[in-house]
N, C-alpha and C positions, 0 to 999 in steps of 0.2 A: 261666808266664803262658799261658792260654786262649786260644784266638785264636780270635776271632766268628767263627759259622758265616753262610756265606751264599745266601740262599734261592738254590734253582736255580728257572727261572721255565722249565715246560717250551712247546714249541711245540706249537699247536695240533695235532691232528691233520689230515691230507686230509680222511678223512670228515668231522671238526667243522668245516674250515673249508666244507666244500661242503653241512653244514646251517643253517649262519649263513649263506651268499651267497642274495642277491636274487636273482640268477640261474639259481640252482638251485631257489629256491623256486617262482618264476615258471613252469620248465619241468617241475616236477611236475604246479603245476594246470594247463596244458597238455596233458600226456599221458594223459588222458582223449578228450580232443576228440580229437586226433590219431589216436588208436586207432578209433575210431569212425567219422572221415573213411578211416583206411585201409580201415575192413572195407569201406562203407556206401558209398563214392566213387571211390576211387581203384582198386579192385581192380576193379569193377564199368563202368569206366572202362576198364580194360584190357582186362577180357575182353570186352569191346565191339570194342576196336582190333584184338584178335588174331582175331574173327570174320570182321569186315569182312575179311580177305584170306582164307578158307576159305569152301568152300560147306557149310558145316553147315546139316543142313536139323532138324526138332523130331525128336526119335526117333531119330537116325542121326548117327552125328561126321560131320565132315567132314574134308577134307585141302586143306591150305594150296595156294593158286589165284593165289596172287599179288595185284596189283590188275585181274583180270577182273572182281568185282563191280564196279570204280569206270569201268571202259571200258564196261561196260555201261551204267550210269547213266549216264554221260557221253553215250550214242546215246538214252536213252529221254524223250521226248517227256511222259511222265507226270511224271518227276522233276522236268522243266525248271517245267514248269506248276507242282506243289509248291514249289520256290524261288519262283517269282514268287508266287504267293498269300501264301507266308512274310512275303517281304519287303512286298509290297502292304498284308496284315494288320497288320503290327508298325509299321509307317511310318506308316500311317493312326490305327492305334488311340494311339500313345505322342504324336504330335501333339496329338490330339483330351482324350486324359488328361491331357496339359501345360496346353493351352488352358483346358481346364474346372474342373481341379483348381485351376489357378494363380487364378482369379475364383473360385471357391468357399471358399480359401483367406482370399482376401482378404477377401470379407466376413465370415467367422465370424472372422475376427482385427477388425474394429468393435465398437462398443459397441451389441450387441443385446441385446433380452431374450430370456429364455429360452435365452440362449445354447450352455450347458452342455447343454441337451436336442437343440438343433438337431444337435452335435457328435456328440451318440451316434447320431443321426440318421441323419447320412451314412456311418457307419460302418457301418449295417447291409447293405448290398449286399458289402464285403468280409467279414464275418462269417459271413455262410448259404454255408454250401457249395456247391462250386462245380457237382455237378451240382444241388442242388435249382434252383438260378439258372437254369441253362438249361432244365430240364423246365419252369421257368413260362414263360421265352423261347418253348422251343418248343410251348408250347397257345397264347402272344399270336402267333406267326406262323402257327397254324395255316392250311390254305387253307380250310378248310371256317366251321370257329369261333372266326377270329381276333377277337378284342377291339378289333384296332387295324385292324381292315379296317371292323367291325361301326359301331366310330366315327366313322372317317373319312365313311362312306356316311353316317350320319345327320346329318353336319356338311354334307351337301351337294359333300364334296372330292373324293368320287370316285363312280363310278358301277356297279362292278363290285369283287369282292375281289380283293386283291393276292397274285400267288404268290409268299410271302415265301422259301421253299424250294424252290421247283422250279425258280427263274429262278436262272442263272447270277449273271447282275448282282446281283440282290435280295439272292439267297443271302448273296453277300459282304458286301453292305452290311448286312445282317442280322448276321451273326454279328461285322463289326465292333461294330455298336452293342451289342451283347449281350457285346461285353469292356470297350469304356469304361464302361457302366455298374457292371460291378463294378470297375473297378480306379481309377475315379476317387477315393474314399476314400484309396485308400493315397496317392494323391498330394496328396490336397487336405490331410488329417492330416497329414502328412509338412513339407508347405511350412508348414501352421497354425505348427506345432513351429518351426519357422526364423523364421519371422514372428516369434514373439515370444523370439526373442533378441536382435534389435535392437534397440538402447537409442530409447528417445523423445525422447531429450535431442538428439537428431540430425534429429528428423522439427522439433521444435520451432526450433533452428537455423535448420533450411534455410526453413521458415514464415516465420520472422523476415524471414530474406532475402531473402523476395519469390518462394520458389517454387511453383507450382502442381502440383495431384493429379499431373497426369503427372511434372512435373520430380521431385517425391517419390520415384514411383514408379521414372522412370527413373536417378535420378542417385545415391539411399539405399538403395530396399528390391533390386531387381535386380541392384546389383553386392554388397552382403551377403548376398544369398539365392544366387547361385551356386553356390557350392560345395555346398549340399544341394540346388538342383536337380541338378548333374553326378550327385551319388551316386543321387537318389530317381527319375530318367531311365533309370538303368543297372538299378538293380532291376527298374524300366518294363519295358524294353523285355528284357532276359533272361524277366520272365515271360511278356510277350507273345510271344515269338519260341517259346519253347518251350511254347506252352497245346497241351492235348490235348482236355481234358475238354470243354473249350466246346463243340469243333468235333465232337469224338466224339458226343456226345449228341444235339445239332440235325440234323447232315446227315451225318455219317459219312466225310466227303469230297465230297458230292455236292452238287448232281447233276453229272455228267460231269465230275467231279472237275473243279469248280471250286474249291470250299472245302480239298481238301486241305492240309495245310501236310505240312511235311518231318516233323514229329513222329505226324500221326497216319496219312502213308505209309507211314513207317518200321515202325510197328505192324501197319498193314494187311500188307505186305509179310513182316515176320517173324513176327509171333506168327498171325496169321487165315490168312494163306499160307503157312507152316512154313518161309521162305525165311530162315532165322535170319543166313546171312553178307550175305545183299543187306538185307536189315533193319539189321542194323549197321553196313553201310557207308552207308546214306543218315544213321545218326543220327551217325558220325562227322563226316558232310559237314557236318555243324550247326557242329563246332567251332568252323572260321574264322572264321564270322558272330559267334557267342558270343565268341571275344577279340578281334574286332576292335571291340565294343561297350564291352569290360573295359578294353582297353590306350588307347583313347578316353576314358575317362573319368579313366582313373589320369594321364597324361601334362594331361590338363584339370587334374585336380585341385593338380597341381605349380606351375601359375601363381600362385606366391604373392600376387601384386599383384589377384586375383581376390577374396582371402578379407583384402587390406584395403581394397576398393571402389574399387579403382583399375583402370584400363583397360592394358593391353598396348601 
């Protein structure tokens, strides 16, 4: 009598099972990006950190100094001024871009016409590059041919031009206004886009129930819009804290280095000064500001009771 064979049923292989897993799939298209952030970030990131304690100057290595670049900055009087403008810029400007973005927002999420064109509209300040942006800044603040002095005098508001670049004070308020106006877009698109995830089934609710613009505003759309203002705040103000080009273009730092910020010190210092380890070490100083912005929003964002319109 025959006795039935019976199938052996084999085990998959490692490799086969490590091309069927999600997990594996996943960290393939991953490892592009990664590759990419090592060359382009992370390396570029280090050679930065190991600068900052050598005095390498352009044309010459240097030899490891310890932290005398950062005892140095710590006595210099220019640096300190650089953090405060930093912080003064980025405070002022991510304020001014919340405030304006958030009511710019609001109303292109109504029922207007021409809607759709108004929206490409305000997108155009984020769009144009960011030096063409300031080379028109910098002909509207000229002292000689400002447009917005030429104005003001025909309006009767003032009687003499304004030195929009050579006054310390001016200067800053100058090149603030010359950041909200382009980075308002990102913020007002950004909130539009939040705006309308909000169901209306909820705005009509609370209507029912007797509540007014403001209560709408404060009790439906502000606690479901959080969670993408924390995120679209934290892009804010990252790019404000680190803008180069604005400042670079308009006044370079000046005058008496009022405008500097710690990015375009950093530059002046290393690449214009060939002081390449004290250049690194002021762009190092940036870090703590930049995570203590990141680790604020992430620890924000964790409030689950945020992102279902509930209060803490």
């Amino acid at each position: 009598m025959a006795v039935p064979s019976v199938a052996v049923q084999r085990r998959p292989s490692i490799l086969s099972r490590l091309a069927e897993s999600r997990n594996t799939l996943g960290l393939g298209f991953m490892l592009p990006a990664a590759a990419l952030l090592l060359v382009f970030l992370t390396y570029p990131l280090g050679l930065g950190v190991w600068l900052g304690f050598t005095d390498t100057r352009i044309g010459r290595p240097g030899i490891y100094i310890g932290i005398e670049n950062y005892e140095y900055l710590w006595s210099d009087s220019v640096f300190w001024l650089s953090v405060f403008n930093t912080l003064l810029y980025t405070v002022s400007a991510s304020i001014l871009k919340f405030v304006l973005g958030l009511w710019l927002a609001l109303i292109l999420n109504e029922k207007l016409p021409f809607k759709s064109f108004f929206r490409a509209v305000v997108l155009l300040p984020w769009v144009v590059p960011t030096v063409l942006s300031a080379i028109a800044f910098w002909w509207i603040y000229d002292s000689q041919f400002s447009i917005l002095s030429w104005a003001l005098q025909q309006m009767g508001l003032i009687d003499h031009r304004i030195n929009f670049l050579g006054d310390p004070t001016n200067a800053r308020a100058s090149v603030i206004a010359a950041n909200v106006w382009r980075g308002i877009p990102f913020v007002a698109i950004t909130l539009l886009a939040g705006l309308q995830t909000i169901p209306q089934s909820l705005y009509e609710a609370a209507t029912l129930d007797g509540a007014s613009r403001w209560q709408l505003f404060r009790h439906v759309t502000l606690p479901l819009l959080t969670p993408i203002i924390a995120i679209t705040m934290t892009f804010s103000v990252l790019f404000t804290f680190t803008d180069f080009q604005l400042i670079y273009v308009l006044t370079r730092g000046g005058p008496v280095n009022a405008t500097h910020l710690m990015a375009t010190l950093s530059f002046q210092r290393g690449i214009s000064g060939g002081q390449l380890g004290e250049g690194a070490a002021i762009a190092v100083a940036m870090i703590p500001f930049l995570l203590a912005a990141i680790l604020f929003s992430y620890f924000g964002l964790q409030r689950r009771k945020w992102q279902q319109g509930g209060g803490d």
